[in-house]
C-alpha beads as a LAMMPS data file, in Angstrom:
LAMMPS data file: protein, C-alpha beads

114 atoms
113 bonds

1 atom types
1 bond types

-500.0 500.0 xlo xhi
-500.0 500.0 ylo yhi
-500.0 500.0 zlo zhi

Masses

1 110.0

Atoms # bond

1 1 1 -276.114 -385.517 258.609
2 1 1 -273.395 -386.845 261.301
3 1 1 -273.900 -389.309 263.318
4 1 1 -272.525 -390.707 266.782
5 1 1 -271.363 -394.343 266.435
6 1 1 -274.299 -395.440 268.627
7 1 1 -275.987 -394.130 265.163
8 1 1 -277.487 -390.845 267.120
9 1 1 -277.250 -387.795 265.363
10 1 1 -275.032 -385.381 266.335
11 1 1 -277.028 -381.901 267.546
12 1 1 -274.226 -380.309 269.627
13 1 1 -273.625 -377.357 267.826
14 1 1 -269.831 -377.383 269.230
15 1 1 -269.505 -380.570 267.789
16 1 1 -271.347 -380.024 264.077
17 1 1 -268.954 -376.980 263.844
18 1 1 -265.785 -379.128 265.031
19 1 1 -266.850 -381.816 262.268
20 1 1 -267.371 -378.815 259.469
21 1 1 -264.210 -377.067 260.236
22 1 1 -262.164 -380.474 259.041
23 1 1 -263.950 -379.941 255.468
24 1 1 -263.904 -383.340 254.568
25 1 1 -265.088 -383.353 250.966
26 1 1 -268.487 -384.081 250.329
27 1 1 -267.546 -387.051 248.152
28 1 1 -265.538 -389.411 250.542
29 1 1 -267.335 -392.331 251.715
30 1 1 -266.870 -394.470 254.957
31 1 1 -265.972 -391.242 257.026
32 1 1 -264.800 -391.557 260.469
33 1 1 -264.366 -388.828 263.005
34 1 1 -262.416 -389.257 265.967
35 1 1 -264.557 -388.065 268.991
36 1 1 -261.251 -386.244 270.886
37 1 1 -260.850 -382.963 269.697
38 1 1 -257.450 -383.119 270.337
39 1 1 -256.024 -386.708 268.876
40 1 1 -253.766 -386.835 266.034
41 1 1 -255.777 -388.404 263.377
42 1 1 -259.080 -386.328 263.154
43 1 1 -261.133 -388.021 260.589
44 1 1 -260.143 -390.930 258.268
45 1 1 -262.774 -391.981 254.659
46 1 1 -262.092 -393.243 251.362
47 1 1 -261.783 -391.005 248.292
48 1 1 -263.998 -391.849 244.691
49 1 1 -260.990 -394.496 243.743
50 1 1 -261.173 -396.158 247.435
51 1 1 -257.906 -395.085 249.028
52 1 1 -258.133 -394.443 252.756
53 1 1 -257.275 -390.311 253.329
54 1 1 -256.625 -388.893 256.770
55 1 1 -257.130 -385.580 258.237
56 1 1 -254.395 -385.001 260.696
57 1 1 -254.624 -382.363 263.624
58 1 1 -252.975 -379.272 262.699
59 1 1 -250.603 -379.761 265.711
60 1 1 -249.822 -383.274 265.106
61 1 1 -248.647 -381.941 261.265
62 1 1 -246.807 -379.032 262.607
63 1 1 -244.737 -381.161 264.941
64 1 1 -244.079 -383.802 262.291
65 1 1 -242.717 -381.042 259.859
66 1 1 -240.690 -379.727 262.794
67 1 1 -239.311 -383.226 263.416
68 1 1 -238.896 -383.570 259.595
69 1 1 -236.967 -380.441 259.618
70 1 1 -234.592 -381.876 262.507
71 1 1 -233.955 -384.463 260.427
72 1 1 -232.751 -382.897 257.413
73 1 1 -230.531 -380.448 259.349
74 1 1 -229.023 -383.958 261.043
75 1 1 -228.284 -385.334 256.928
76 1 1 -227.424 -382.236 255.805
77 1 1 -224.052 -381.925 258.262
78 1 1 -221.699 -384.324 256.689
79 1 1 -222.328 -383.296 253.408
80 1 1 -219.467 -381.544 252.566
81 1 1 -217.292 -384.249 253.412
82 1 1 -219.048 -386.938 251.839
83 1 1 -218.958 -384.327 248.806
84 1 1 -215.409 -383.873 249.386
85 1 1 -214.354 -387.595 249.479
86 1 1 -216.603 -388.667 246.448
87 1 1 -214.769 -385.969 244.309
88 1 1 -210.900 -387.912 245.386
89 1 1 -212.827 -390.742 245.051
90 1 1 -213.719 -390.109 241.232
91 1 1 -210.085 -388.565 240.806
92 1 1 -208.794 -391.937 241.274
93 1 1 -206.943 -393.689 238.229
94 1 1 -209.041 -396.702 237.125
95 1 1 -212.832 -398.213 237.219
96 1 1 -212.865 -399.034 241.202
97 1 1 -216.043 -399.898 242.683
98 1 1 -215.619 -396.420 245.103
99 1 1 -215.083 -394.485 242.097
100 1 1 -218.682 -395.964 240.317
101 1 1 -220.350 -395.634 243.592
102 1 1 -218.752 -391.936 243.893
103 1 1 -220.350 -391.003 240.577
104 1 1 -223.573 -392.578 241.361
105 1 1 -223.984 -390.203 244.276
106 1 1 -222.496 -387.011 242.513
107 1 1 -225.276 -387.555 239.884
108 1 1 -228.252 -388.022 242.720
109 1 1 -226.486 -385.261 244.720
110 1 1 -226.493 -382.283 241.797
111 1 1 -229.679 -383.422 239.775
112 1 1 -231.952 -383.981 243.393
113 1 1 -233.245 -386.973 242.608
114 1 1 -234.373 -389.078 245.222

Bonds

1 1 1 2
2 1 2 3
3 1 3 4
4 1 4 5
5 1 5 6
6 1 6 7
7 1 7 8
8 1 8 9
9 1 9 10
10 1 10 11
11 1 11 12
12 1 12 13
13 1 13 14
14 1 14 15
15 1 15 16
16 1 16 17
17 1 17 18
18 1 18 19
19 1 19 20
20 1 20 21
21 1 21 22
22 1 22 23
23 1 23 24
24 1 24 25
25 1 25 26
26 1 26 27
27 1 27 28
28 1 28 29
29 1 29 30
30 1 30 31
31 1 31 32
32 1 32 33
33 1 33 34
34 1 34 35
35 1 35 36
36 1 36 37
37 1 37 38
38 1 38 39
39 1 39 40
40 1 40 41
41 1 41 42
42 1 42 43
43 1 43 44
44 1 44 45
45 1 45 46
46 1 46 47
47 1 47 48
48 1 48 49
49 1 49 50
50 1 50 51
51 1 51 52
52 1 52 53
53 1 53 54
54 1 54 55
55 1 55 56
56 1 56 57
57 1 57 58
58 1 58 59
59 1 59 60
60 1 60 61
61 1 61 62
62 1 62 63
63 1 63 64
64 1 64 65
65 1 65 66
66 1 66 67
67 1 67 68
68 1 68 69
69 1 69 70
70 1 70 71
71 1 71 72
72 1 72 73
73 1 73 74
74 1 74 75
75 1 75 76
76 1 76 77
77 1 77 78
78 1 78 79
79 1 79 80
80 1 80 81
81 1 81 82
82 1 82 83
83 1 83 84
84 1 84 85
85 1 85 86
86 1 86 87
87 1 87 88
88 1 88 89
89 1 89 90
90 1 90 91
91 1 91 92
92 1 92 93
93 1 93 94
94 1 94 95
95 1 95 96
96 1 96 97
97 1 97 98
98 1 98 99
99 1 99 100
100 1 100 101
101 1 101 102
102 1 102 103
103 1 103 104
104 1 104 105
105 1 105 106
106 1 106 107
107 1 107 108
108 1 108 109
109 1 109 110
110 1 110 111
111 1 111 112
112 1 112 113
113 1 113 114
């Protein structure tokens, strides 16, 4: 059973179905449901180890990935060059700092490790 923060229960069917389409799993505790339909965070509760989870609005998400996106299409641009001048810089004679740093970011660049 759901209930209002007065501690009502919630009989609007509108509502009930709102709350059941978020499928929040039966086993979180402390579950709160924001009362707009429309904000960003829908429902926050802890898990069975105690870590707060949130259910975000499907719009909110989508417009966070796009943004995401944006991003990585803004990092992704001087790659080439930065590839480019790490390659001299490891063709230099010697152990220079450039030329450890160079390799450093060759070896996170071609094995993706973050």
């Amino acid at each position: 059973m759901f209930r209002h923060a007065n501690g009502r229960a919630v009989v609007d069917e509108a509502q009930l179905a709102r709350i059941r389409s978020l499928a929040i799993p039966p086993a979180y505790e402390d579950v709160w449901i924001c009362p707009d339909q429309r904000g960003h965070i829908q429902a926050t509760a802890r898990d069975a180890r105690g870590r707060k989870q949130y259910i975000y609005h499907p719009d909110w998400r989508a417009a966070r990935e796009e943004d995401k996106f944006g991003r990585m299409m803004e990092f992704g641009n001087p790659l080439p060059r930065t590839r480019r001048q790490l390659r001299r810089d490891l063709a230099a004679r010697g152990l220079t700092r450039e030329e450890v740093l160079a390799a450093v970011c060759l070896l996170l660049d071609q094995t993706l490790v973050r």
